[in-house]
mmCIF entry with sequence, helices, sheets and N, C-alpha, C, O atoms, coordinates in Angstrom:
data_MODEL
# 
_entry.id   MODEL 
# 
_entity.id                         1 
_entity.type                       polymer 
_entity.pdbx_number_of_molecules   1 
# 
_entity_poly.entity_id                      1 
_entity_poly.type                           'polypeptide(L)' 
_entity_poly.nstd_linkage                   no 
_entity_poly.nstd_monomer                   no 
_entity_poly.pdbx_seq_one_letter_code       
;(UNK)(UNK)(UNK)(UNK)(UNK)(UNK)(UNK)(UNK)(UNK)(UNK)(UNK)(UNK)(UNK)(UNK)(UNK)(UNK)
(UNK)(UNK)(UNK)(UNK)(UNK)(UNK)(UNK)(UNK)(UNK)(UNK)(UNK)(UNK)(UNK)(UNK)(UNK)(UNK)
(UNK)(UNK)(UNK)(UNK)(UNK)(UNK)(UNK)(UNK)(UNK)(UNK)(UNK)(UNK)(UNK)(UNK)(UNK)(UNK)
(UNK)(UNK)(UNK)
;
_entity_poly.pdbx_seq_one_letter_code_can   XXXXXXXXXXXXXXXXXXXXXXXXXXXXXXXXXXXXXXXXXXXXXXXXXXX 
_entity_poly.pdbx_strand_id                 A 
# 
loop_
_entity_poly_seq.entity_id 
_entity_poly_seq.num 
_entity_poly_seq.mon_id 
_entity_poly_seq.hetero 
1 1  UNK n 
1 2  UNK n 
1 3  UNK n 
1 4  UNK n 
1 5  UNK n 
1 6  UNK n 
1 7  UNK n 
1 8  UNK n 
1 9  UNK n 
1 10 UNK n 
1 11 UNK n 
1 12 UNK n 
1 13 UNK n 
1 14 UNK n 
1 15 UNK n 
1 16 UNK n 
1 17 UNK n 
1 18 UNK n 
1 19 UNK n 
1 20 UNK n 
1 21 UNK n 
1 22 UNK n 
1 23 UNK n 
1 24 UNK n 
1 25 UNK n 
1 26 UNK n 
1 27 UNK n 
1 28 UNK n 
1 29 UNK n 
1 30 UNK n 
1 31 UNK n 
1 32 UNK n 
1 33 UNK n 
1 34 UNK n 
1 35 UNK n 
1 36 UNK n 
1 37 UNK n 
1 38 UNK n 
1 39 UNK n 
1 40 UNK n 
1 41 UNK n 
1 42 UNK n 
1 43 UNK n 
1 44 UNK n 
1 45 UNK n 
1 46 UNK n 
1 47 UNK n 
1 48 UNK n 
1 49 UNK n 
1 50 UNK n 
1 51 UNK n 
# 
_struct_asym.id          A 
_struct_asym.entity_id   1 
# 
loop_
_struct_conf.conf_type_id 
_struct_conf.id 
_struct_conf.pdbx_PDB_helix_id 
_struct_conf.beg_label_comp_id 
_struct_conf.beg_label_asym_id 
_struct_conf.beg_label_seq_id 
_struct_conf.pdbx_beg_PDB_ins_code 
_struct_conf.end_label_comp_id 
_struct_conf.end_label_asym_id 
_struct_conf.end_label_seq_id 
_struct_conf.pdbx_end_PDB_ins_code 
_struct_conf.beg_auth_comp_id 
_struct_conf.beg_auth_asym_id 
_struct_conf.beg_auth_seq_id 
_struct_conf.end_auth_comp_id 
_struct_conf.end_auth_asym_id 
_struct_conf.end_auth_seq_id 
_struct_conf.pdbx_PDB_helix_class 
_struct_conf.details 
_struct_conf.pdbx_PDB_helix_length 
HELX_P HELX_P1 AA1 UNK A 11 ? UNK A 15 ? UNK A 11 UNK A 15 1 ? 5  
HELX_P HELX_P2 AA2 UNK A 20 ? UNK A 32 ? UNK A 20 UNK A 32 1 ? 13 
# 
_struct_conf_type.id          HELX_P 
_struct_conf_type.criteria    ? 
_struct_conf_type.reference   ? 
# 
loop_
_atom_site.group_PDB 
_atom_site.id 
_atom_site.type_symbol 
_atom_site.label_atom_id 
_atom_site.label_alt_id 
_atom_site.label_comp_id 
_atom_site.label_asym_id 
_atom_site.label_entity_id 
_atom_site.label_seq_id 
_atom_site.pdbx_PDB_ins_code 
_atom_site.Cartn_x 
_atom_site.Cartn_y 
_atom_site.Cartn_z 
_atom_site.occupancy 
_atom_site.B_iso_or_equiv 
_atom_site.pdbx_formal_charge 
_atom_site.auth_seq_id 
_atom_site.auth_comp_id 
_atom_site.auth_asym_id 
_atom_site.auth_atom_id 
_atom_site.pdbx_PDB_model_num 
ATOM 1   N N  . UNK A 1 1  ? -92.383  86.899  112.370 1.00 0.00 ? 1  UNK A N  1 
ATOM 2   C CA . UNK A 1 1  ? -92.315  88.143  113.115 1.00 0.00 ? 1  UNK A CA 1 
ATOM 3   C C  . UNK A 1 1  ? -92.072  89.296  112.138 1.00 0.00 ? 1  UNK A C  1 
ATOM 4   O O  . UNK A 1 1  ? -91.089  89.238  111.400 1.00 0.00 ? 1  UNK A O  1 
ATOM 5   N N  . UNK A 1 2  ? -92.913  90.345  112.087 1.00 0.00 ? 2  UNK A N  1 
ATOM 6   C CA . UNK A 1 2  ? -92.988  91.668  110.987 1.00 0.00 ? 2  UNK A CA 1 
ATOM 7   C C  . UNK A 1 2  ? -92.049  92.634  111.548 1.00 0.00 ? 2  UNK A C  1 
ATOM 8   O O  . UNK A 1 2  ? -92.428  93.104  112.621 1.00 0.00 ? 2  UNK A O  1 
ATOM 9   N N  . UNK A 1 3  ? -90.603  93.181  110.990 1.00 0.00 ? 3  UNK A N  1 
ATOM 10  C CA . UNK A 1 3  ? -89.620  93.915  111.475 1.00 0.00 ? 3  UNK A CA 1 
ATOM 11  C C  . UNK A 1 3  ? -90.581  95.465  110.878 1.00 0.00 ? 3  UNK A C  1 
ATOM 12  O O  . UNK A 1 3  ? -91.208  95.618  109.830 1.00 0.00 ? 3  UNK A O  1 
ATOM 13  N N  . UNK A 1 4  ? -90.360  96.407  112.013 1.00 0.00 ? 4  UNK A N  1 
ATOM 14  C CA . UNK A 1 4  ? -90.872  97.881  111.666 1.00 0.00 ? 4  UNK A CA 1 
ATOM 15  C C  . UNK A 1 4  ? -89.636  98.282  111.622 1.00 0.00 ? 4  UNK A C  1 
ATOM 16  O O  . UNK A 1 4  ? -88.577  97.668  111.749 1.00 0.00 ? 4  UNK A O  1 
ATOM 17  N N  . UNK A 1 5  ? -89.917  99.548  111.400 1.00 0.00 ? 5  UNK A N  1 
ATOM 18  C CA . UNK A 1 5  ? -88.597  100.731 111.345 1.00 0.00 ? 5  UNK A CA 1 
ATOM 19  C C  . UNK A 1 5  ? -89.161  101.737 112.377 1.00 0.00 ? 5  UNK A C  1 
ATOM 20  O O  . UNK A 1 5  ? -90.389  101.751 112.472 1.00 0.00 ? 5  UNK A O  1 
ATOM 21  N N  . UNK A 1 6  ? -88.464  102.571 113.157 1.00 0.00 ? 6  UNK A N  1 
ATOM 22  C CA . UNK A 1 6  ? -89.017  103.638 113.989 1.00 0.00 ? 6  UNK A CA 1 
ATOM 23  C C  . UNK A 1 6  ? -88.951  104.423 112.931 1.00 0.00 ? 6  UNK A C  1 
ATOM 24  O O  . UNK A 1 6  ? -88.208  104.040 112.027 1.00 0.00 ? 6  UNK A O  1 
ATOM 25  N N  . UNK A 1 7  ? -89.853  105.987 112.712 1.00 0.00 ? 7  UNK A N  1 
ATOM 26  C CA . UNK A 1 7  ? -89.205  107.496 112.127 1.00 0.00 ? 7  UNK A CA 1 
ATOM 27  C C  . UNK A 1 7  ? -88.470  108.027 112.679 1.00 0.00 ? 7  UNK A C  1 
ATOM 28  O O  . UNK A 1 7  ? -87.937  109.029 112.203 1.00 0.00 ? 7  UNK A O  1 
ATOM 29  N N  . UNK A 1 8  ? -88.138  107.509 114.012 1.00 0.00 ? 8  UNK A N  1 
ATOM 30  C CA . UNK A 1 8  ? -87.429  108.833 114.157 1.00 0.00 ? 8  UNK A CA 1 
ATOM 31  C C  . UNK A 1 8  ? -85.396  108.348 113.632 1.00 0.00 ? 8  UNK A C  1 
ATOM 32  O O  . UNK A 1 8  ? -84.286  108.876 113.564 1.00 0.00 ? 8  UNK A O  1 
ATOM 33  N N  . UNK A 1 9  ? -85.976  107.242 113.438 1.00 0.00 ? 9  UNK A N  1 
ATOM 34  C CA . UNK A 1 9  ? -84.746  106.460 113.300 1.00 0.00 ? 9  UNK A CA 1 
ATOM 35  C C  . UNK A 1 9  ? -84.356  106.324 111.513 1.00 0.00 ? 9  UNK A C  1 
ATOM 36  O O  . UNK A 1 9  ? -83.322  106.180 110.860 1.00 0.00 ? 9  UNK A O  1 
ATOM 37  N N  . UNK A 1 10 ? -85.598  106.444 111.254 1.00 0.00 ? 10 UNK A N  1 
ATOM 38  C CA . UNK A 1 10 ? -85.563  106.817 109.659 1.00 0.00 ? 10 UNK A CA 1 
ATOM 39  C C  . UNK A 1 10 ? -85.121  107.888 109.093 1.00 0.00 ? 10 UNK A C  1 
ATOM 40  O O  . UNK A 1 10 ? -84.357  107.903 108.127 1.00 0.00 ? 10 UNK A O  1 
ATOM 41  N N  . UNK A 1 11 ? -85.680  109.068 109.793 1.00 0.00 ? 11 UNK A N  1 
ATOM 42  C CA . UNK A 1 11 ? -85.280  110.376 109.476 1.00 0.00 ? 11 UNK A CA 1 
ATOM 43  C C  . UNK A 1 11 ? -83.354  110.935 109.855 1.00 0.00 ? 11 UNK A C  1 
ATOM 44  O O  . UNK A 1 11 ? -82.575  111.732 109.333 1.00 0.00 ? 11 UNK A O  1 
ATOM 45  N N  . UNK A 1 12 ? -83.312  110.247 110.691 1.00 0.00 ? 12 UNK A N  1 
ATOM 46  C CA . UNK A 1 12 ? -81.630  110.458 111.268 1.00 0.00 ? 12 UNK A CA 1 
ATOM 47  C C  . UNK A 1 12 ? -80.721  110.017 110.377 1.00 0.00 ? 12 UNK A C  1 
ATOM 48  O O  . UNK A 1 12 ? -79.548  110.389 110.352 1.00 0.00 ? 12 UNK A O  1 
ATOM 49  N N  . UNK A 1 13 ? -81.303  109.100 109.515 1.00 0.00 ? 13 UNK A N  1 
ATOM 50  C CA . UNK A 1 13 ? -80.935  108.473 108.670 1.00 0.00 ? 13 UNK A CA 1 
ATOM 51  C C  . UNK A 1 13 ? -80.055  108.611 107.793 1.00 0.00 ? 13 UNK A C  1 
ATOM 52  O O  . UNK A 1 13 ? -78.881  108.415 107.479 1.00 0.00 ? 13 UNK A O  1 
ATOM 53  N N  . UNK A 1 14 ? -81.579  109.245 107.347 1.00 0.00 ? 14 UNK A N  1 
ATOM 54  C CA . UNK A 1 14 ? -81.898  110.175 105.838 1.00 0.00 ? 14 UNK A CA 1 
ATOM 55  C C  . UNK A 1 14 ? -81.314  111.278 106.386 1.00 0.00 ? 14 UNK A C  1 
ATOM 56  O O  . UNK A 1 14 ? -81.086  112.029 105.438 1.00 0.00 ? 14 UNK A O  1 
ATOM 57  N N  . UNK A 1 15 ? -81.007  111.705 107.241 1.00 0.00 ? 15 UNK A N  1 
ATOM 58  C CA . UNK A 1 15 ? -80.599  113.575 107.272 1.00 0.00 ? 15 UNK A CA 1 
ATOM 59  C C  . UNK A 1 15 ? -79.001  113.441 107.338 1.00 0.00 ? 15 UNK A C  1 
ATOM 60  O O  . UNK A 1 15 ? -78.387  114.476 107.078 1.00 0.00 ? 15 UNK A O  1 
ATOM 61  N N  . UNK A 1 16 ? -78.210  112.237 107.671 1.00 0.00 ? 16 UNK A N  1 
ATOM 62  C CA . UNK A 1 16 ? -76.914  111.757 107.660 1.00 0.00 ? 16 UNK A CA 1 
ATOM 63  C C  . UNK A 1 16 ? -76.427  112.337 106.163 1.00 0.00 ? 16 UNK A C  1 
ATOM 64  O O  . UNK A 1 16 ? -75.255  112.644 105.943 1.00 0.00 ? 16 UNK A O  1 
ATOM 65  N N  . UNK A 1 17 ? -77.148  112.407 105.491 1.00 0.00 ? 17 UNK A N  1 
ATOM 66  C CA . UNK A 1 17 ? -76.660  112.955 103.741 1.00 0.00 ? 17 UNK A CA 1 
ATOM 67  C C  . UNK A 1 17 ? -77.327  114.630 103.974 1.00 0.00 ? 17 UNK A C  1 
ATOM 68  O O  . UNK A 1 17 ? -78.395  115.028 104.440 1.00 0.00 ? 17 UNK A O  1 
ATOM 69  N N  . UNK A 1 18 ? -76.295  115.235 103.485 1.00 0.00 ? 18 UNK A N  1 
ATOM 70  C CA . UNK A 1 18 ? -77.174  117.155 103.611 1.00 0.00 ? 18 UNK A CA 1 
ATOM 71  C C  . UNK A 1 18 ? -77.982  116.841 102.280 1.00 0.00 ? 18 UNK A C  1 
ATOM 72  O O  . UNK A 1 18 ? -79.082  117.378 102.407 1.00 0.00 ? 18 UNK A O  1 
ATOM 73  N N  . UNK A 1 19 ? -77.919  116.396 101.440 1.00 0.00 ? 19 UNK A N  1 
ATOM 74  C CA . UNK A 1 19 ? -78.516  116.393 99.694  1.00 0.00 ? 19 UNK A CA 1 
ATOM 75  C C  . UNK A 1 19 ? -79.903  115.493 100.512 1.00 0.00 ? 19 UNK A C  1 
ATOM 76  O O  . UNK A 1 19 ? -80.900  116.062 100.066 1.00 0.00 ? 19 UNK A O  1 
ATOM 77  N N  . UNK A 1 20 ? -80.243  114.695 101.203 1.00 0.00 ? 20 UNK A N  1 
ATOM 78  C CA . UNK A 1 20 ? -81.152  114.099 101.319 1.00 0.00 ? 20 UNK A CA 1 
ATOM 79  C C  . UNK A 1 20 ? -82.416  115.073 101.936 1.00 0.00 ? 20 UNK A C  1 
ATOM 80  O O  . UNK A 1 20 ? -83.619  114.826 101.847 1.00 0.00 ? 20 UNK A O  1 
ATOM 81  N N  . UNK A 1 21 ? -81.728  116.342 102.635 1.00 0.00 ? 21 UNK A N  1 
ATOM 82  C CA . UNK A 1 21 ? -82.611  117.075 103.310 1.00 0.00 ? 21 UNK A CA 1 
ATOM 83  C C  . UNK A 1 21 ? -83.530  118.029 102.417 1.00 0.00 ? 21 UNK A C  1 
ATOM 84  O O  . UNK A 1 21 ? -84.258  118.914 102.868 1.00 0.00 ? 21 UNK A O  1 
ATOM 85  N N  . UNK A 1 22 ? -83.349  117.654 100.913 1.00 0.00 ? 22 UNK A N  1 
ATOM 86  C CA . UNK A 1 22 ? -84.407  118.813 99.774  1.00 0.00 ? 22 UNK A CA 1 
ATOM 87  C C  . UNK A 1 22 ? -85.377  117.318 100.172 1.00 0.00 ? 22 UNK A C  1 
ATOM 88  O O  . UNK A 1 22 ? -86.520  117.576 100.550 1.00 0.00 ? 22 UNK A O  1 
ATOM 89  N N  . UNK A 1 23 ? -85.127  116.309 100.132 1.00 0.00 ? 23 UNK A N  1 
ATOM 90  C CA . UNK A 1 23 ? -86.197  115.203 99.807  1.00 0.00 ? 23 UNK A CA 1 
ATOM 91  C C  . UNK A 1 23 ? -87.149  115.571 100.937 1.00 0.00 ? 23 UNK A C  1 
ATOM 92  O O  . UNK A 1 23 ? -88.365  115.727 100.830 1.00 0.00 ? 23 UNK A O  1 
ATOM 93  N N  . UNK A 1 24 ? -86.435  115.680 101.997 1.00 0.00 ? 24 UNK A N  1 
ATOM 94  C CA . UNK A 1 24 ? -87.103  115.332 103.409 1.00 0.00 ? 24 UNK A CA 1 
ATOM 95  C C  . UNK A 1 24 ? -88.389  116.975 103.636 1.00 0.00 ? 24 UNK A C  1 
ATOM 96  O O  . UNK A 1 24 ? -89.511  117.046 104.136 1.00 0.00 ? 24 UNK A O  1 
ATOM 97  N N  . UNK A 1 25 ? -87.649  117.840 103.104 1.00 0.00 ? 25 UNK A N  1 
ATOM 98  C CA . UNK A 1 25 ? -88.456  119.189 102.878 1.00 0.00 ? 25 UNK A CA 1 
ATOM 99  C C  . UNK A 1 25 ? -89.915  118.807 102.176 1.00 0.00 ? 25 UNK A C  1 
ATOM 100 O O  . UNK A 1 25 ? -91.054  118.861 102.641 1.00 0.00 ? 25 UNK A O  1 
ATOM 101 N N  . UNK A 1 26 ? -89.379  118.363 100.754 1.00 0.00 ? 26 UNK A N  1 
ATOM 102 C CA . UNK A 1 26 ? -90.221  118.108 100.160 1.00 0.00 ? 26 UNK A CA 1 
ATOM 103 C C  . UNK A 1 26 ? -91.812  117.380 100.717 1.00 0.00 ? 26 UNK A C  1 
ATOM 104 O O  . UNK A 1 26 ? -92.993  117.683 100.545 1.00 0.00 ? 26 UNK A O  1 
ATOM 105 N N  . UNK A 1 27 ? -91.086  116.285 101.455 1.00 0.00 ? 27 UNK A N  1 
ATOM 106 C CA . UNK A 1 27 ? -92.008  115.282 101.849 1.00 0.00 ? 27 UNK A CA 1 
ATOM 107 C C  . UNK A 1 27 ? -92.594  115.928 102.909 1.00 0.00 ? 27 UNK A C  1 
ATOM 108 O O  . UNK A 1 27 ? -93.810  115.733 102.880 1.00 0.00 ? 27 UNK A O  1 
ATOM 109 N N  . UNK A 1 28 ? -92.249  116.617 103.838 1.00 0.00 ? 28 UNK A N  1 
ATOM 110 C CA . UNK A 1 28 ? -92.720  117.666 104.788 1.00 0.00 ? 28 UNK A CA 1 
ATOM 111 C C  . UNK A 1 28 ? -93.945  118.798 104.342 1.00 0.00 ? 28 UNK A C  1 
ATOM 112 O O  . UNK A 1 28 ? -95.110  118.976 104.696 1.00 0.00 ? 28 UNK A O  1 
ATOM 113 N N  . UNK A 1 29 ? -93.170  119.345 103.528 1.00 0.00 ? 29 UNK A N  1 
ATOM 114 C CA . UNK A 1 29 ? -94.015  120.379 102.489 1.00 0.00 ? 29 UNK A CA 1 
ATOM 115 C C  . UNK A 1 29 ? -95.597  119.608 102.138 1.00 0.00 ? 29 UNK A C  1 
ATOM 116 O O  . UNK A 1 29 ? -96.668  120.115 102.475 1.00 0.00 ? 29 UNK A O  1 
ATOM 117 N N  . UNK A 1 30 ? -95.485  118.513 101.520 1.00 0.00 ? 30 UNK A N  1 
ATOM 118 C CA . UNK A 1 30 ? -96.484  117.879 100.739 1.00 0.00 ? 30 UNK A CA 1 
ATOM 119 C C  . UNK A 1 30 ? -97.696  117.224 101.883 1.00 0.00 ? 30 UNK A C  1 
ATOM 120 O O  . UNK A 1 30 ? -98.875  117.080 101.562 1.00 0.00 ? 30 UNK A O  1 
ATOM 121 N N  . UNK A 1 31 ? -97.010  116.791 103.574 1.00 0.00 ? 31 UNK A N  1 
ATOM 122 C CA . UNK A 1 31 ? -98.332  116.311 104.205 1.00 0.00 ? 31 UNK A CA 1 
ATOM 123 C C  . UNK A 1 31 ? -98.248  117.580 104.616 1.00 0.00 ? 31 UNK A C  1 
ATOM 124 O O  . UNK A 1 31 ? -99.373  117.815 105.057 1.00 0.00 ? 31 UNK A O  1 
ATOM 125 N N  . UNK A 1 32 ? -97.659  118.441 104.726 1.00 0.00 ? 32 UNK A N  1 
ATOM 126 C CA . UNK A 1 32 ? -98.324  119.745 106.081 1.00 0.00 ? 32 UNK A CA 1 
ATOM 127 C C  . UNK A 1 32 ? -99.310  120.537 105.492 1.00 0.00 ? 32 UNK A C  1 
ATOM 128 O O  . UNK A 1 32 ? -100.110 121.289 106.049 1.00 0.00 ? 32 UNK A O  1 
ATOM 129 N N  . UNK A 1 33 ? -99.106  120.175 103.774 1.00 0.00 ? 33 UNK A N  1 
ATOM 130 C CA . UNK A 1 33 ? -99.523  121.552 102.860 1.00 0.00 ? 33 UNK A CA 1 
ATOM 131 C C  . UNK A 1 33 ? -99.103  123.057 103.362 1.00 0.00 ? 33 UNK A C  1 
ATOM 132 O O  . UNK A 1 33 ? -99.987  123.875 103.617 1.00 0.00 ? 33 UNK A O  1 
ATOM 133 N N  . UNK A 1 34 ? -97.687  123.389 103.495 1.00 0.00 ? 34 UNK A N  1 
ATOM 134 C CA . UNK A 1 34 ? -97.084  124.574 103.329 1.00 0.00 ? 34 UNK A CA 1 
ATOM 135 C C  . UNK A 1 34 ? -95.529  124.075 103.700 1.00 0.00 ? 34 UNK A C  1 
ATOM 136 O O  . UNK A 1 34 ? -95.012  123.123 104.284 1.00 0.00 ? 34 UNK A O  1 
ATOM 137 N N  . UNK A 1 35 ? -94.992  125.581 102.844 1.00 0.00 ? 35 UNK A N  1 
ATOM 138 C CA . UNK A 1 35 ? -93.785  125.358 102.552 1.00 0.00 ? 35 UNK A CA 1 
ATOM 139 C C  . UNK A 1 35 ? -92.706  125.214 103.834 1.00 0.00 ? 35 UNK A C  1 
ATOM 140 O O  . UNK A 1 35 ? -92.803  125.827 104.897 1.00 0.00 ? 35 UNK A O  1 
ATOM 141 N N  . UNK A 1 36 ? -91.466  124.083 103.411 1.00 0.00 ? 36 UNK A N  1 
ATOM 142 C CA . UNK A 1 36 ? -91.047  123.970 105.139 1.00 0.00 ? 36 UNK A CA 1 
ATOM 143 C C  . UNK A 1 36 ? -89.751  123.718 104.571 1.00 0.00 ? 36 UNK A C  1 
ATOM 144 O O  . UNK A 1 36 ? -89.584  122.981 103.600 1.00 0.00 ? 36 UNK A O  1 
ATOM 145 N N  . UNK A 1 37 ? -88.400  124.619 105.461 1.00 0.00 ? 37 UNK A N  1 
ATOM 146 C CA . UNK A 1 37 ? -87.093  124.591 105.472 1.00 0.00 ? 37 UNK A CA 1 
ATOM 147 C C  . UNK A 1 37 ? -86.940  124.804 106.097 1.00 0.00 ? 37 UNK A C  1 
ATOM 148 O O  . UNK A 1 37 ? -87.157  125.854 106.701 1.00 0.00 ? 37 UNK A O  1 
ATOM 149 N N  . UNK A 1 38 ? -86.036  123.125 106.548 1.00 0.00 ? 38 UNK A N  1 
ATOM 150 C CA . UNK A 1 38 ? -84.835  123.067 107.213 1.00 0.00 ? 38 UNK A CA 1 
ATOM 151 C C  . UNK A 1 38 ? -83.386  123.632 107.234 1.00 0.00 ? 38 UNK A C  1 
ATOM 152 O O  . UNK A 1 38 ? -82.405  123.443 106.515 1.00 0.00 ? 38 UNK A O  1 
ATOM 153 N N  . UNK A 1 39 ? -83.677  124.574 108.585 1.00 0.00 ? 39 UNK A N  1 
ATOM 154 C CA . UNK A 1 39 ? -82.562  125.665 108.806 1.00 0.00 ? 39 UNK A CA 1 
ATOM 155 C C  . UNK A 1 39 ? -81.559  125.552 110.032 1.00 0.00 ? 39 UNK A C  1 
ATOM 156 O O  . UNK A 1 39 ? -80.783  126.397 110.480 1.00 0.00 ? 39 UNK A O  1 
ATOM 157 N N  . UNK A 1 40 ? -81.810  124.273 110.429 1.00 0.00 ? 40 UNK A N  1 
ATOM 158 C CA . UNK A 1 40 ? -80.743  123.749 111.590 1.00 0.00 ? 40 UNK A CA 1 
ATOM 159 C C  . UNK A 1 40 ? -80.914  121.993 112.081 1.00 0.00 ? 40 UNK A C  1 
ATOM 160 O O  . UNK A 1 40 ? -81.836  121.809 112.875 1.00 0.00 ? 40 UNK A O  1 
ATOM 161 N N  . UNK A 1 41 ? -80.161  120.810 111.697 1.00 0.00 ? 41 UNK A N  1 
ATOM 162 C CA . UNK A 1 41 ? -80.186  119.892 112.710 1.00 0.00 ? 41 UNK A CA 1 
ATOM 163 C C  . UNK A 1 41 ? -79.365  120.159 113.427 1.00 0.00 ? 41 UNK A C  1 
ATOM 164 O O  . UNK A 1 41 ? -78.310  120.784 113.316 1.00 0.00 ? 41 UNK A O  1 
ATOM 165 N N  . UNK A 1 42 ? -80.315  119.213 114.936 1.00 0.00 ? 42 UNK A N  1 
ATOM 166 C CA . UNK A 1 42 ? -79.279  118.971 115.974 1.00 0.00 ? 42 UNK A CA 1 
ATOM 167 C C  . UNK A 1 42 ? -77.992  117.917 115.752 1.00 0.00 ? 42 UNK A C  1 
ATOM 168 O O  . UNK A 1 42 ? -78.101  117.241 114.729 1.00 0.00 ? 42 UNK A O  1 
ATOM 169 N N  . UNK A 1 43 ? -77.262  117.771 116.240 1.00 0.00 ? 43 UNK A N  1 
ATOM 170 C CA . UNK A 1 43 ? -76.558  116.431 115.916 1.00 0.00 ? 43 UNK A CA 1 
ATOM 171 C C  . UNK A 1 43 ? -76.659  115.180 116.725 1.00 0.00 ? 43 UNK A C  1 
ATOM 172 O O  . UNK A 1 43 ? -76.283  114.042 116.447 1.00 0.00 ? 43 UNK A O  1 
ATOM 173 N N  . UNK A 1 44 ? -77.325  115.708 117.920 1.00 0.00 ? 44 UNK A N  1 
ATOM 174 C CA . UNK A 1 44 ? -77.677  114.475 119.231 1.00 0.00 ? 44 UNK A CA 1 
ATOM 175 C C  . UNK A 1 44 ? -78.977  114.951 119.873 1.00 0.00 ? 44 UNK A C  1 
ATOM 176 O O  . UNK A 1 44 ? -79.513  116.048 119.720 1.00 0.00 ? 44 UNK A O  1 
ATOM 177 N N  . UNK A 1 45 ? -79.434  113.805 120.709 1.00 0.00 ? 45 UNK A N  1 
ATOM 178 C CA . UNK A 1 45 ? -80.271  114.670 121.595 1.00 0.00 ? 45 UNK A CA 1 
ATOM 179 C C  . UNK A 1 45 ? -79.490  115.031 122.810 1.00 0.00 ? 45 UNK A C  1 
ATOM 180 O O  . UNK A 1 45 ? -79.966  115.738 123.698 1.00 0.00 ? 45 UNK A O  1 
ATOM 181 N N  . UNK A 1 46 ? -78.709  114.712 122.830 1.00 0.00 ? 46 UNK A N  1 
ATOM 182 C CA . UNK A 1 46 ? -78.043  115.830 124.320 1.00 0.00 ? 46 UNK A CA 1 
ATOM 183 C C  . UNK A 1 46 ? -77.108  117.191 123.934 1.00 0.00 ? 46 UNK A C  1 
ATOM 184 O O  . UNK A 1 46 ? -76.379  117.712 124.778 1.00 0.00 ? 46 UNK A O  1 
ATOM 185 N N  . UNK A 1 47 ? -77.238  117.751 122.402 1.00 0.00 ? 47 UNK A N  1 
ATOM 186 C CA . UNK A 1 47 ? -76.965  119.169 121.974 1.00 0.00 ? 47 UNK A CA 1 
ATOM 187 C C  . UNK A 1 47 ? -78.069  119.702 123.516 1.00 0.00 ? 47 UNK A C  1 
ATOM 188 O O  . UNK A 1 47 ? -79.187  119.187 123.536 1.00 0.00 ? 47 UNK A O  1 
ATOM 189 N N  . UNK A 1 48 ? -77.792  120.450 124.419 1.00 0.00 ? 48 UNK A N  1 
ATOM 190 C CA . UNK A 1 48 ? -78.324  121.340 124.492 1.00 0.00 ? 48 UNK A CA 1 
ATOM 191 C C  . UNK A 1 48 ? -78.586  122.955 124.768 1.00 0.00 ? 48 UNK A C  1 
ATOM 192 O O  . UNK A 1 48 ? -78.974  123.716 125.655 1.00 0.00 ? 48 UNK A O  1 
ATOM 193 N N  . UNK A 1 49 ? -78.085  122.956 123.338 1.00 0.00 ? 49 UNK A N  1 
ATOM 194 C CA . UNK A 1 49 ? -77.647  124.997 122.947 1.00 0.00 ? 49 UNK A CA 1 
ATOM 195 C C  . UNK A 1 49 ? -78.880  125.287 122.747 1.00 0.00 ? 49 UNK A C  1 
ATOM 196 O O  . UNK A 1 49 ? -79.082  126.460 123.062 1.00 0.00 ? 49 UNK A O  1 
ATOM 197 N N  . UNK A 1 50 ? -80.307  124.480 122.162 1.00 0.00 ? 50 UNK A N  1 
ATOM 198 C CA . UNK A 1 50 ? -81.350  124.619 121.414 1.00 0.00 ? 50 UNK A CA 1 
ATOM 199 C C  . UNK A 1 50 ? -82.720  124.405 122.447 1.00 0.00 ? 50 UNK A C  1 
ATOM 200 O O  . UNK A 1 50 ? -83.149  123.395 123.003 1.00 0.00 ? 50 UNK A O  1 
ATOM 201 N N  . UNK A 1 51 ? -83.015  125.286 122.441 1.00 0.00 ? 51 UNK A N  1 
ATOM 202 C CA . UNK A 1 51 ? -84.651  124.737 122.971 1.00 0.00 ? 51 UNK A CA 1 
ATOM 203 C C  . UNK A 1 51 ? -85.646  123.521 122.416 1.00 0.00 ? 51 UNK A C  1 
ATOM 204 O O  . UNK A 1 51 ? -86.740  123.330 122.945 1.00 0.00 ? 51 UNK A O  1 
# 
């Protein structure tokens, strides 16, 4: 049986470290082709202050 990983479960992850979030930019930046900063996580999905 082949174990996956979800992303979205990957990324929550990775964003658990603030230093991990230049990586996560980066990697963002590089498929979107343009520049991308992260300027707010949520901390749950039931924050809801945020649209």
């Amino acid at each position: 049986m082949a174990n996956y990983i979800r992303f979205d479960w990957a990324i929550k992850r990775l964003l658990r470290n603030k230093a991990d979030q230049v990586v996560l930019e980066s990697f963002l930046s590089v498929i979107f082709n343009r520049q991308i900063k992260i300027s707010k996580i949520l901390e749950s999905e039931g924050n809801q202050d945020f649209e």
